[in-house]
C-alpha positions as CSV (number, residue, x, y, z in Angstrom):
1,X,6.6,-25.3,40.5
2,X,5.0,-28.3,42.1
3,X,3.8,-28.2,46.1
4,X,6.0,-30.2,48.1
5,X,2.8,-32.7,48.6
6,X,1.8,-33.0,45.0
7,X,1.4,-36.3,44.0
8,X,-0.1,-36.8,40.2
9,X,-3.8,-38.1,40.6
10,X,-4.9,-42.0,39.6
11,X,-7.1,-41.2,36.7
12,X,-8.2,-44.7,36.5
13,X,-7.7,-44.6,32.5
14,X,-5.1,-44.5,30.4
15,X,-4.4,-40.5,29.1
16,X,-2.6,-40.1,25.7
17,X,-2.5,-36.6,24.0
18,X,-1.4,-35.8,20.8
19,X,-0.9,-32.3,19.3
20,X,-2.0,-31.3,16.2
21,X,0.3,-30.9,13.2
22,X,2.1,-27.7,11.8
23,X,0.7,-25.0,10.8
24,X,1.5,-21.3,8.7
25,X,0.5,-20.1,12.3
26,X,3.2,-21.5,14.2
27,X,5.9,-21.2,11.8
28,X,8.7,-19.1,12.4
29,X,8.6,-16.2,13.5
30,X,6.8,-16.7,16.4
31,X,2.8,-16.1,15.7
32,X,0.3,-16.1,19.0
33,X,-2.2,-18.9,17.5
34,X,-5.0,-19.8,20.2
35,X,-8.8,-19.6,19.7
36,X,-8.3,-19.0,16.1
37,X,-9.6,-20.6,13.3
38,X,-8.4,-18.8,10.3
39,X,-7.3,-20.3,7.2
40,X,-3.4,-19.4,8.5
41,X,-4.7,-21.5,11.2
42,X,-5.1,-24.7,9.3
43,X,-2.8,-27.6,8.6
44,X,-0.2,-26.9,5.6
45,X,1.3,-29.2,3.4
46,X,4.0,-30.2,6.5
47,X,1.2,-30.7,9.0
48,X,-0.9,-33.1,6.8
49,X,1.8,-35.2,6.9
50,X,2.7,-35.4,10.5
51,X,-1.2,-36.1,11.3
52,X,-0.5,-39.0,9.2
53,X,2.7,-40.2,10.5
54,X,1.3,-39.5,14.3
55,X,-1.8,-41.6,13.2
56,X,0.9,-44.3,11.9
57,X,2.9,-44.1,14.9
58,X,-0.4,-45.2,17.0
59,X,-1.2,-48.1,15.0
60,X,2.7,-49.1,15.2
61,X,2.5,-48.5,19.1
62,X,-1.2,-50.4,19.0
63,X,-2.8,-48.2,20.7
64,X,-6.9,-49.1,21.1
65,X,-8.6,-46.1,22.2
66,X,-12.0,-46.4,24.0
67,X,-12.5,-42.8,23.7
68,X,-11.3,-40.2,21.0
69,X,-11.6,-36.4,21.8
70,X,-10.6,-33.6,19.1
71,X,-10.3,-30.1,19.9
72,X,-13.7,-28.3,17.6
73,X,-10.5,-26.0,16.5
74,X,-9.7,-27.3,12.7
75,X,-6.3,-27.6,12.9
76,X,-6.8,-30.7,16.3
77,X,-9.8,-32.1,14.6
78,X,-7.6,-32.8,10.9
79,X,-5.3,-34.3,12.9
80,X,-7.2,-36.7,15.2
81,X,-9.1,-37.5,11.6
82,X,-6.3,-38.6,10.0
83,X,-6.3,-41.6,12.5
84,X,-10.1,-41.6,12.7
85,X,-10.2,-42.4,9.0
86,X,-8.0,-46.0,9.7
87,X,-10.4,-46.4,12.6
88,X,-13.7,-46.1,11.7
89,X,-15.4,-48.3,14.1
90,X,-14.3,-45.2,16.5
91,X,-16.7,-42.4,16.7
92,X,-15.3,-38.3,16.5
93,X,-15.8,-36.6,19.5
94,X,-15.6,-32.4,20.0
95,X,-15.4,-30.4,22.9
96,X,-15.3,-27.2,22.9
97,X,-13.3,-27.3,26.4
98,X,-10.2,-28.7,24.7
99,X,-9.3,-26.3,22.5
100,X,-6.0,-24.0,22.5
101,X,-5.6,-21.4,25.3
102,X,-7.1,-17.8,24.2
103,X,-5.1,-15.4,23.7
104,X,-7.3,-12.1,23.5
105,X,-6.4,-9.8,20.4
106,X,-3.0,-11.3,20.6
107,X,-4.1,-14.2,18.6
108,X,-2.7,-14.5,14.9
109,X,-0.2,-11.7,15.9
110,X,3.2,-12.1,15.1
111,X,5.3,-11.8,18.3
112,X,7.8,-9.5,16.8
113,X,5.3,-7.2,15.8
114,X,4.0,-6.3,19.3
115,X,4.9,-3.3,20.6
116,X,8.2,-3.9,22.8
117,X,6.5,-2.3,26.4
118,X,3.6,-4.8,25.5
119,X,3.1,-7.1,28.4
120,X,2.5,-9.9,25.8
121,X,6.5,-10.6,25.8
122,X,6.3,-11.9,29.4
123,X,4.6,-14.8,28.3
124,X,7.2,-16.1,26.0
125,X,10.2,-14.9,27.2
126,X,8.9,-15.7,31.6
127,X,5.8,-17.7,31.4
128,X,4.1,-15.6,33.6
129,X,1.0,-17.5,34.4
130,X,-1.2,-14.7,34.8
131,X,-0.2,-12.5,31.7
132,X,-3.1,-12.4,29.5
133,X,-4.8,-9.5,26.6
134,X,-6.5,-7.0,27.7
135,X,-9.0,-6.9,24.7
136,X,-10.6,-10.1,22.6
137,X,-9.9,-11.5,19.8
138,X,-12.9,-10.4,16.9
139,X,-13.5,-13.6,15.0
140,X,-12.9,-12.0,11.4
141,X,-15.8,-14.5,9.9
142,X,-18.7,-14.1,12.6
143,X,-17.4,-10.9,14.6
144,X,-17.3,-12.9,17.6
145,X,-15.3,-11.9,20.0
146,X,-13.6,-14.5,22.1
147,X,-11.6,-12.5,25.6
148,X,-8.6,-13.6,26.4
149,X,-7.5,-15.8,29.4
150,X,-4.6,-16.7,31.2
151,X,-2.2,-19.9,31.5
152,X,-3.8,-20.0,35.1
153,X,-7.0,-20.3,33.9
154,X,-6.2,-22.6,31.2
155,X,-5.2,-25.3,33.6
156,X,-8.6,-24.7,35.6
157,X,-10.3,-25.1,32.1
158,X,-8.3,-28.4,31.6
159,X,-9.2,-29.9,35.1
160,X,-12.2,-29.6,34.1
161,X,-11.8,-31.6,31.2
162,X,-10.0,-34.4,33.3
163,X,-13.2,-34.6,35.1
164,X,-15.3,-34.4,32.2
165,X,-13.0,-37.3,30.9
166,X,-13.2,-39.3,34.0
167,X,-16.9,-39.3,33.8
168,X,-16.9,-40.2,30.3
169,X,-14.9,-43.1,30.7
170,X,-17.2,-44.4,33.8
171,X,-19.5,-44.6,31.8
172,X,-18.6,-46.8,28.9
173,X,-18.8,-50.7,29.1
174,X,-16.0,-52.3,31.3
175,X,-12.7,-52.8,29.2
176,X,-11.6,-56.6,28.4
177,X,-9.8,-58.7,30.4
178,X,-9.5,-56.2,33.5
179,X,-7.2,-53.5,31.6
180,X,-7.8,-50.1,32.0
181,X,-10.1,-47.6,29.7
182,X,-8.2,-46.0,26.9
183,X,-8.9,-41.9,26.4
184,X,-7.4,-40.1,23.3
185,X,-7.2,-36.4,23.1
186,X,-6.0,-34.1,20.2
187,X,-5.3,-30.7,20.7
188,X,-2.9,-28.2,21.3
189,X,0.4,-27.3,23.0
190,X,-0.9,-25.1,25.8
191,X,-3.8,-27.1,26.6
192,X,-1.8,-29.6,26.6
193,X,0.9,-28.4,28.7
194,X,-1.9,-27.8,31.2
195,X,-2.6,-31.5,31.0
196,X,1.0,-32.3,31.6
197,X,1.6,-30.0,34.9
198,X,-2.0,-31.4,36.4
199,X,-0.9,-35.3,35.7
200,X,2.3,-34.6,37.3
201,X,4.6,-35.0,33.5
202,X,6.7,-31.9,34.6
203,X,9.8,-31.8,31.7
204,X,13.5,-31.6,32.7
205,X,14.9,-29.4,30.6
206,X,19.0,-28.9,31.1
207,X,19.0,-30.9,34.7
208,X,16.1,-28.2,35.9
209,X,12.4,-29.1,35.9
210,X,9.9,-26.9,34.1
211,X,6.1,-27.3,34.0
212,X,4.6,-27.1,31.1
213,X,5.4,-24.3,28.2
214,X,7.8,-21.8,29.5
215,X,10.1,-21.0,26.5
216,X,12.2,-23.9,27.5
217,X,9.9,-26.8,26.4
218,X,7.0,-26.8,24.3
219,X,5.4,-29.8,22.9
220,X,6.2,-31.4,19.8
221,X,3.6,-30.9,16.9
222,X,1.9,-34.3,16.1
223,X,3.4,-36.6,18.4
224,X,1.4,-38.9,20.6
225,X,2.3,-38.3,24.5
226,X,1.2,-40.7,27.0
227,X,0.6,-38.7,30.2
């Protein structure tokens, strides 16, 4: 939960996220997709089609982003280019720092299919912030292997970003007529929980405030957030 002297920091830009569209990954049942990239990983059919109706909802809104960040995963990135491609006067930007949480060799396991003493379950059913795989995840295409982290360290990763952000931003031409900077970010729904809890967007869920991704809230695929 929030300190009693948390106050949501002044970013001095405006922050909208958007997640990326559905996947075979996060279809039901319940699949651990983080730093994967496999072709279960990719938009299907259903997910090409919210990336364009999240990339309609932002010209509808008129949104004019100064900056556009995509997550390298492909899954962010074909989302985000689905509004990139009505805006091509806006250049692509990846970082690397953006993409989904890591999940260890938990990633592209179905949940049910862990064994039932596996500490993996406290994640989803308690969001403990400090559960995390023991062993990495072996990229299947390079042999890579990518260890695992925790939801603690994900927002650490993600303050990061807001800095890298905030730098960014400074350093682009001063907006029009005294309004404030624009930033753009697609990626996922832990990383962007993360976001959410450090800009002070806790959800109420039921009358009781959550932070983040605890089983109770999780954010919607393709839908642009303003945090």
């Amino acid at each position: 939960s929030y300190g009693g002297d948390f106050t949501p920091p002044d970013l001095g830009f405006e922050l909208w996220y958007c997640r990326h569209g559905k996947t075979t990954g996060n279809t039901e049942p319940r699949v651990y997709q983080g730093y994967v990239d496999e072709p279960s990983n990719a938009l299907n059919d259903v997910g090409l089609g919210q990336a364009e109706d999240a990339a309609h909802k932002l010209e509808a809104l008129g949104l004019d982003p100064d900056l556009v960040v995509l997550s390298p995963l492909s899954r962010a990135a074909e989302t985000g280019r689905a509004f990139l491609r009505r805006r091509p006067d806006l250049a692509e930007t990846l970082w690397d720092s953006t993409a989904e949480m890591r999940f260890g060799d938990w990633d592209n396991v179905m949940v049910k299919d862990m064994p039932r003493d596996s500490i993996c379950h406290l994640f989803y059913l308690s969001q403990n912030a400090v559960v995390k795989a023991s062993a990495p995840y072996v990229d299947p295409a390079t042999g890579r292997e990518i260890p695992g982290e925790n939801f603690v360290e994900v927002c650490d990763r993600m303050r990061a970003v807001l800095d890298d952000l905030s730098a960014a931003v400074a350093a682009l031409p001063p907006p029009k007529n005294g309004a404030r900077h624009v930033a753009l970010l697609y990626g996922h729904s832990m990383a962007g929980a993360a976001l959410g809890i450090l800009t002070g967007n806790g959800k109420q869920v039921d009358g009781e405030a959550f932070l983040g991704f605890d089983g109770k809230y999780i954010m919607p695929n393709a839908t642009p957030v303003r945090l």
